[in-house]
N, C-alpha and C positions, 0 to 999 in steps of 0.2 A: 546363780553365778554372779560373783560380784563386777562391778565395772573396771576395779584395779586387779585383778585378779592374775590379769596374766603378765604382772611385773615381776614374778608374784607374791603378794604381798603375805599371801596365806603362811608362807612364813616357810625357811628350811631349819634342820633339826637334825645337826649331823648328817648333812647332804641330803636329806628328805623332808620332800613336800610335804607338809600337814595345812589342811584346810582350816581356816578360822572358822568357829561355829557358834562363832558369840552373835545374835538375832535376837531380834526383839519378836518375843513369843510369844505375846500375848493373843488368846484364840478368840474367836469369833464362834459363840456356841448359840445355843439355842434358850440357855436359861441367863445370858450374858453374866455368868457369874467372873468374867476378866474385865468388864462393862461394853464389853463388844458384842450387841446380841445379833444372833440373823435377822437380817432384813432386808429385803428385795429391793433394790434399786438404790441400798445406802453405799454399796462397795465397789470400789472397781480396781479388776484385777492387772496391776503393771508387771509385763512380759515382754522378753522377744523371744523370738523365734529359734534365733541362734541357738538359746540355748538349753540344752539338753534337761536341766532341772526346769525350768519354766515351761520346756515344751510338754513335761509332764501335766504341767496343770490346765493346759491348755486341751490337750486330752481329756482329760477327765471330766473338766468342765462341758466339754463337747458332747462324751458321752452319756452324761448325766444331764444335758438338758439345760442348763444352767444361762444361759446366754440372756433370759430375758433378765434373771433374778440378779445377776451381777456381770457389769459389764468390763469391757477389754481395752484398758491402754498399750500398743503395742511399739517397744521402742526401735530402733533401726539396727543393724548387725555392727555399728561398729562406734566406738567409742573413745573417748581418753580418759587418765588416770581418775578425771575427778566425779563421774557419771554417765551411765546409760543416758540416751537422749530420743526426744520423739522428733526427732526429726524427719519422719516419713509423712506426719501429718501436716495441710496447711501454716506456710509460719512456722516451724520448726515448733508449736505447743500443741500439748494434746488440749483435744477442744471442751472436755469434763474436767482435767482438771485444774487448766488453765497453766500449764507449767513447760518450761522448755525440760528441764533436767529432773531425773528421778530424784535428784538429791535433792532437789525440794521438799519434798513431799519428807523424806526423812528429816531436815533440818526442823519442819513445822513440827516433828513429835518430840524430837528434840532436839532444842538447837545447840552446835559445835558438834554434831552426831561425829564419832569421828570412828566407826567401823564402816566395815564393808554395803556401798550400795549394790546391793543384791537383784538380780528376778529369781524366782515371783516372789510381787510381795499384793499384801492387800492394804489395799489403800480406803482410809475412810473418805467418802465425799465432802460431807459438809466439814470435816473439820479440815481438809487436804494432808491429814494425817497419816502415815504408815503404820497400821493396825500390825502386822507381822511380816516377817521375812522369813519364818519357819519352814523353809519347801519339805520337808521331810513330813509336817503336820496339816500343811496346807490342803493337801490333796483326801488325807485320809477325812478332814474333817469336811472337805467338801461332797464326799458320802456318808458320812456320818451324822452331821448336826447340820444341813442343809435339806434333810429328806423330803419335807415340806415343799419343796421348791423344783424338783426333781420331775423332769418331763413324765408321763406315761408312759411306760416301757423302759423304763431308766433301768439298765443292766444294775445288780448289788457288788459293785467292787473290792470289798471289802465283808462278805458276807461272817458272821458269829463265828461260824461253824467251823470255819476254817482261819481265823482270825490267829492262830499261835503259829503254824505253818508259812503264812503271809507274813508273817513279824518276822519269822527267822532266815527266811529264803531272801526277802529283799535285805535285811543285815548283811548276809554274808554278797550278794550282791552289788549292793553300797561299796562297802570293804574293798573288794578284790575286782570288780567293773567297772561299776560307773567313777567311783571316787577311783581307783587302780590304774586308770587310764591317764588321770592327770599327776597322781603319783610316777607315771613312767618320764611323762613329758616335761615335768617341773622336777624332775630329779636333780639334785646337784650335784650326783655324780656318779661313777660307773657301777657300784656296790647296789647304792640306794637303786637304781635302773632299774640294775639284772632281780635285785628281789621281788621289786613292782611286778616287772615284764612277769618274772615267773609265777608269781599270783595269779594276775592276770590269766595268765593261760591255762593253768590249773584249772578257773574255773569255769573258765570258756570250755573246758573237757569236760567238766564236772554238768556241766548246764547241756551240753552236748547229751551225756548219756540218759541223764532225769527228761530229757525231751526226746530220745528218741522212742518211748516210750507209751508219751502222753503229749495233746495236743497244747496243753497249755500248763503254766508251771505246778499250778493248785489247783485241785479242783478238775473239772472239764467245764470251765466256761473263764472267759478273761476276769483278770482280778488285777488290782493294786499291783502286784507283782510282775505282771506281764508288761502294764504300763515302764513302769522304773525299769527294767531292762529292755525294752526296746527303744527307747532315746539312745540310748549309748548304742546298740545294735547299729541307729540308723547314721550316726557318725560316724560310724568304724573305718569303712574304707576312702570315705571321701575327707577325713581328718584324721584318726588318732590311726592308723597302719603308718602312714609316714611323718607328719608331721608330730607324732608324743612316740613316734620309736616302736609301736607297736606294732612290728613286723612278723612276726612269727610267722603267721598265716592271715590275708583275707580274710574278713567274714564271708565272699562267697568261693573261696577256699574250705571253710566249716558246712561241710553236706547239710546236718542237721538245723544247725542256727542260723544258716543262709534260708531253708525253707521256712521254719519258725518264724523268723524277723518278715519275711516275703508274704504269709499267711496275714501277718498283723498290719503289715502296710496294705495289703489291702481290705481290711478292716477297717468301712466309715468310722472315722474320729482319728485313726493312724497316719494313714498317709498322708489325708487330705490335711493334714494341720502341720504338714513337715516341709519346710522351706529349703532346699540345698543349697540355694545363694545365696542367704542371709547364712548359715549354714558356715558354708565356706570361706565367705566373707569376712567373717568375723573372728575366726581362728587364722588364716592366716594372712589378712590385714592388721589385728591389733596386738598379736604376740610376737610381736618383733622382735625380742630377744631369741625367738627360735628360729624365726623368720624375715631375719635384716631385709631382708628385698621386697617384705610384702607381694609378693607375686603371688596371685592365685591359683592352683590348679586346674588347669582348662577339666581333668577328668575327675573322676572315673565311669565309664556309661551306668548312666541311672534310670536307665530305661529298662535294663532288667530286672529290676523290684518289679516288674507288670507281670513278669515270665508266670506257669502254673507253677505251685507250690507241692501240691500233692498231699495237703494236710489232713483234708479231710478224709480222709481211711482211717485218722487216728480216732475218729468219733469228736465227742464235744458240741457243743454249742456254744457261740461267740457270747450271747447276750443271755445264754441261761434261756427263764420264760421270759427275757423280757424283747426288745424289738432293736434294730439298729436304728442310729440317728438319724434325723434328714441332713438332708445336704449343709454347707456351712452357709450364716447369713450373705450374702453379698458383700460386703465389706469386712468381713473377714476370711472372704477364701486367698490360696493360696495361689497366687500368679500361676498359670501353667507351664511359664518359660523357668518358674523357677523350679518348677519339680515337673521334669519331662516323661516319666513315669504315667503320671495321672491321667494325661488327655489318651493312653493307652487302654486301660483299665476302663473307660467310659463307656 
């Protein structure tokens, strides 16, 4: 999610939103052949909360263990035109990389950088450079060319086997959900809207029927895919129902994808890494053009993501052979006033 984003700068195109996706790609592998190689304690991952692509990695990093191997700059839920900010930490700077604004870290890779400052991106230490802002590659490589580094029991996210399935399921996902949702809300007009909206819900049916079925999208154990749609799931009715026009129905109006999403929130690495205030905050404090008044929604009860799910009849295992995570470190859990959920669940 970039920091101008919701002016939005991602651009209209005959009344519709199209995301800018010009990132600096460059990967973080194992044989550093981009000069970026894996290395434990050279990287640290700049996120918030807020938002839905970073909450991704924030995930995955969780359940793959990663925490010692590369650490978490986390910025605050709200922002202006010219940069995400850590303003949650001491001093308004984060204390590794020494910087008030993520635009730092982008202007040191290149300076007059003048695309989108993004989360997640990864951030080199020593050089306080922006290695990448790929969120679509970030993740997959963080099971991928990370194995090394990967707790004991580290679920396979992204398993071979099932690797062409994964590809095409989170596409069409991307497409008509997670990217769908801000195509409704950044519409410039009634056409562009109703074709988003009606994507959208197509495949919210479409995702409905493939789940009612099977406990997870591919596979029977969580993957890559289940991650990338359940950020957006866990938005749905406390931002994009009202505030991006996405009315049709509730997600806990959707039988199926109401349990699904409820099943994965309470799945250590899910819920416990999902902030509803910062969440909230940050949609409708800094998109002001949707929401002149900034007022925040006092609702929706978020204490029903604690309710029983009923999933497991469908079979599956969360982790495959491998084990659930432990708990989040201390300094990165999630306040429990901001997700009222959780102290339920304990």
């Amino acid at each position: 999610m970039r920091a101008d984003e919701d002016t939005p700068t991602g651009g209209y195109v005959e009344e519709h939103f199209e995301r800018d996706t010009r990132y600096l790609d460059d990967r973080i592998t194992v044989d550093g052949r981009d000069g970026w190689p894996v290395e434990a304690g050279r990287y640290r991952l700049a996120v918030a909360r807020a938002c839905p692509w970073a909450n991704r990695a924030i995930i995955v990093r969780r359940l793959l263990g990663l925490e010692d191997a590369i650490s978490m700059a986390v910025a605050g839920p709200t922002h202006d035109w010219r940069s995400w900010t850590f303003d949650l930490d001491p001093g308004g700077v984060d204390p590794v990389l020494g910087i008030a604004r993520l635009r730092e870290a982008y202007e040191a890779r290149r300076p007059g950088y003048d695309l989108g400052v993004t989360v997640p991106a990864m951030v080199d230490v020593p050089s306080g450079q922006v290695v990448t802002n790929d969120f679509k590659q970030i993740t997959l490589d963080l099971s991928t060319e990370w194995r090394e580094h990967h707790r004991p029991g580290a679920p396979d996210l992204y398993p071979v086997e099932h690797r062409e399935e994964i590809d095409e399921v989170i596409e069409l996902v991307y497409r008509d959900v997670n990217n769908g949702v801000y195509e409704a809300g950044f519409s410039g007009g009634q056409h562009a809207y109703e074709q988003a909206y009606h994507r959208l819900f197509d495949r919210l049916d479409w995702l409905s029927e493939r789940l009612e079925r099977q406990r997870y999208l591919v596979g029977d154990t969580i993957t890559e895919a289940d991650v990338r749609l359940f950020t957006t799931l866990a938005r749905f009715d406390a931002v994009y129902h009202n505030h991006f026009k996405c009315n049709r129905h509730k997600l806990t109006e959707l039988p199926v994808l109401w349990a699904y999403a409820r099943d994965l929130f309470q799945t250590p690495g899910f819920g416990d890494t999902t902030d509803f205030v910062h969440i909230k905050r940050h949609y409708y404090e800094v998109h002001t053009d949707i929401n002149p008044t900034a007022v925040v929604p006092a609702g929706p009860d978020l204490t029903t993501w604690s309710r029983p799910h009923g999933r497991e009849q469908l079979g599956g295992r969360p982790f495959g052979d491998g084990t659930p995570p432990p708990p989040p470190v201390a300094d990165e859990q999630v306040p429990a006033e901001h997700n009222p959920a959780l102290p339920l669940l304990a």
